[in-house]
N, C-alpha and C positions, 0 to 999 in steps of 0.2 A: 556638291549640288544635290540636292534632292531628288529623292527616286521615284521618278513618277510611274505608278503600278498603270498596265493597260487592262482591257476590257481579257486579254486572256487572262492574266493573273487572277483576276476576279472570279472570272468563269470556273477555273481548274480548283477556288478555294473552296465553291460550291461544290463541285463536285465531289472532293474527299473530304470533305468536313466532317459530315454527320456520322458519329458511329465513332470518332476519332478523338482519342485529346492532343491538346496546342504541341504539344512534344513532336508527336507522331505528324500532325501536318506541316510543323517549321521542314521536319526532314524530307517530306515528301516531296512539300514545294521546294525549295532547295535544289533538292535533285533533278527535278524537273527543269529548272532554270536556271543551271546553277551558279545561284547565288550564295550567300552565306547571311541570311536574316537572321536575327534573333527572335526566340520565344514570343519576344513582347512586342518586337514589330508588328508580328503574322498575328498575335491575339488583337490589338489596335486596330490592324487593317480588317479584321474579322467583323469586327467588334461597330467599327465603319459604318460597314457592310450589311451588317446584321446575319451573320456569316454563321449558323447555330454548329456546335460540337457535343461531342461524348457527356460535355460536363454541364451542357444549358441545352440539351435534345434529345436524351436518351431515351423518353417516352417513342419518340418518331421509330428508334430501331428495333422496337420489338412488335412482334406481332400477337396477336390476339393468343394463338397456342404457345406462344412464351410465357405471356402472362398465365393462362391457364396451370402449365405445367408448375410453376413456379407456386399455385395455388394450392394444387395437391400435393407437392413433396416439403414444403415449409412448415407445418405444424410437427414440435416435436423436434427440431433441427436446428443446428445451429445455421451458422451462416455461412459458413465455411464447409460445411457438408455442401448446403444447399447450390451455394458456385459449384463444388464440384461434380453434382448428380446434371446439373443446367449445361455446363459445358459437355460435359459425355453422350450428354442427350443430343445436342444440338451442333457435335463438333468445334466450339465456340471457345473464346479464352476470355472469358470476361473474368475482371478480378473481383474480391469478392467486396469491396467498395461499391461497385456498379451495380451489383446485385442487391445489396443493400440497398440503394438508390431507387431502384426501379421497382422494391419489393417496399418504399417508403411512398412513393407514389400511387401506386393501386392499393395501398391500404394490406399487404399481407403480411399478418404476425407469424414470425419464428416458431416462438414459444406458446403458439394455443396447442390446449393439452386437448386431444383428440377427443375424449372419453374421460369424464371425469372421474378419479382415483374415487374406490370407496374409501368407508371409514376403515374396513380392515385393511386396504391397501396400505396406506398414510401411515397408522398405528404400527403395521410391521415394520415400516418403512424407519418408524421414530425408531424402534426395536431396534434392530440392525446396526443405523447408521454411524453408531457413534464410535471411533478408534478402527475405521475401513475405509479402504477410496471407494469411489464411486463407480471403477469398475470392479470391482468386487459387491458393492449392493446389488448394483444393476444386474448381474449373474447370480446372484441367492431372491432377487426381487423376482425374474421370471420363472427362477426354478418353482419357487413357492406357487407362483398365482398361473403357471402354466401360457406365460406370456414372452412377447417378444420387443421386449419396450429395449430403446438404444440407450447407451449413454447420457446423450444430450437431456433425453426425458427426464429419465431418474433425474438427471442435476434439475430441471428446470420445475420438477413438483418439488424437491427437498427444500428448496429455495424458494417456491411458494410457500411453502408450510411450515418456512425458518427450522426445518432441520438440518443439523449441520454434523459433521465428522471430528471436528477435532483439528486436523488436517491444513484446516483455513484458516487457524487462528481462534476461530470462533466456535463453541461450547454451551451447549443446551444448559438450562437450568438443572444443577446436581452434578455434572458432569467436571471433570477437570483433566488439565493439560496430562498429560503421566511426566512432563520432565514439573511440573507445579511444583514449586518450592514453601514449606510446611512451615509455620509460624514456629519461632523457634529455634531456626535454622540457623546455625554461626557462619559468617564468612571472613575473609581476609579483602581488606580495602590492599587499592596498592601502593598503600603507605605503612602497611604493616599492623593497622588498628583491627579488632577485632569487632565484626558488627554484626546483630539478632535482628531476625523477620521477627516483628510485631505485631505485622496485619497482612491480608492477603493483598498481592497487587504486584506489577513492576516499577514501582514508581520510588526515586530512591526514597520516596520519606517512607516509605516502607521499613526502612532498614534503620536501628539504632545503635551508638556504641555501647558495644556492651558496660564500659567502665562510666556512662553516663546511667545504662538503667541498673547498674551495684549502686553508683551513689546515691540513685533517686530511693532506691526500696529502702535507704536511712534515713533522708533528709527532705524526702520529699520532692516537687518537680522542681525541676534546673530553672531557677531565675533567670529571666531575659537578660541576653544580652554579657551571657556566661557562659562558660566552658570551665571543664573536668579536665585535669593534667594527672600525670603520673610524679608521685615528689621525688621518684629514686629515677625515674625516665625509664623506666622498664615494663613498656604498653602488656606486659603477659601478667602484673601482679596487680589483680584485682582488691588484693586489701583494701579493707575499707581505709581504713589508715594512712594509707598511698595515697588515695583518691581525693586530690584538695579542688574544689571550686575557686576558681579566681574570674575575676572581669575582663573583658576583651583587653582592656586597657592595662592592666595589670600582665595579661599573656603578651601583649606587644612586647610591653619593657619588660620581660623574659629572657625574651627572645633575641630582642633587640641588644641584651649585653648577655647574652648568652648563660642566666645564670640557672636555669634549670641542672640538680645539682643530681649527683648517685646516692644521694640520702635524704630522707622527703622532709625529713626536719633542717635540713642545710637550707633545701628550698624552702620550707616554710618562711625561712628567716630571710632567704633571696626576694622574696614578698614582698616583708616589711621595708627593705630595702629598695625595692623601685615604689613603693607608696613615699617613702620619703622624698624621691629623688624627685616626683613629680609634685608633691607641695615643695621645695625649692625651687623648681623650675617657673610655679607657681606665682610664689614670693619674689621672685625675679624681675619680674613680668611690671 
């Protein structure tokens, strides 16, 4: 049978609503009556109602010097500073969501920079920043200019003025990683092949085999749709001699009878043998 809520229920929903989310009033009501509702009931029956909470009322819980204080300690802060100086102020446990919300509401920005940085502030600022954290700028930034700027600050003009550490991935023009890896560079795939940095980047076409850029500096760029083998199968023996270009096609039926040989002229000849194999297969047909 359906539960039919009375005019107390109603009353007592008013009464702890406002200031609260749906969490906090299922338990409360609950307790109070004890029933066992769910979340979505007590939001529906709210909802009814027109029953306002934490999350469609929050303007209603603050007062005028909330909002003020909220005014002068937000420029310069993050948001999580900001709950926390709001709550010690006001004995209050607001999370920093809610503070968010009511600081989107009356329009207060976080990050207005109080006092706008000079051109020496910024310039030393580019100086500095690159290969240090941000609390270490922010400690050489005020020693310099005899100031008392936080954390938050420093990160919040660096990131106006797209300077950046290193640190985040991200690298001023001129600048690079220190693990930056140098055109040039040999590595080991983990197939055993040996591969050269080409061009700057992480991206693998970055990276070439080496015993395709020995063939090309003789023969010129690797025609589509080909690949460089080793003829003796010893990926360490760059010979040019070694280094035969065959067709994908050509590599399959290889591989496919396994005739890649220890001597690059056995394989040359394992070649001629799957070109044949495949005009019979051809002639078949």
């Amino acid at each position: 049978m359906r539960k039919v809520y009375t005019d107390e229920h109603i009353d007592y929903l008013k009464e702890i609503s406002l200031g609260k989310n749906n969490r906090e009033i299922t338990k409360l009501f609950n307790a109070k009556f004890d029933m066992d509702k769910g979340e979505s009931a007590i939001r529906n029956l709210r909802n009814k109602h027109r029953i306002k909470c934490a999350n469609n009322g929050l303007v209603q819980m603050y007062k005028e010097k909330h909002i003020d204080y909220l005014r002068k300690i937000a420029p310069d802060r993050t948001n999580e500073e900001i709950t926390e100086l709001f709550n010690k102020k006001f004995n209050m446990n607001k999370s920093p969501g809610a503070i968010a919300s009511i600081k989107y509401k009356n329009k207060i920005s976080s990050f207005d920079i109080p006092k706008e940085y000079t051109k020496e502030e910024v310039n030393y600022l580019r100086k500095i920043s690159y290969g240090k954290t941000n609390k270490e700028i922010t400690q050489m930034f005020n020693k310099k200019f005899n100031s008392n700027r936080n954390e938050s600050g420093i990160h919040c003009v660096r990131m106006k003025y797209k300077i950046y550490t290193g640190d985040d991935g991200r690298f001023q023009k001129g600048n690079f990683s220190p693990n930056r890896v140098s055109m040039g560079t040999e590595r080991i795939t983990k197939d055993g092949y040996i591969q050269v940095k080409i061009r700057d980047g992480k991206q693998q076409r970055n990276w070439r085999g080496k015993h395709i850029l020995e063939w090309e500096k003789v023969n010129g760029s690797l025609p589509e749709g080909h690949a460089i083998i080793f003829g003796d199968g010893n990926n360490r023996n760059f010979d040019i001699n070694n280094l035969i270009c065959v067709s994908r096609k050509q590599l399959l039926g290889l591989n496919r009878h396994n005739l890649i040989q220890e001597d690059s002229d056995l394989t040359k000849t394992a070649i001629n043998i799957v070109d044949l194999k495949y005009k019979i297969s051809e002639r078949k047909k």
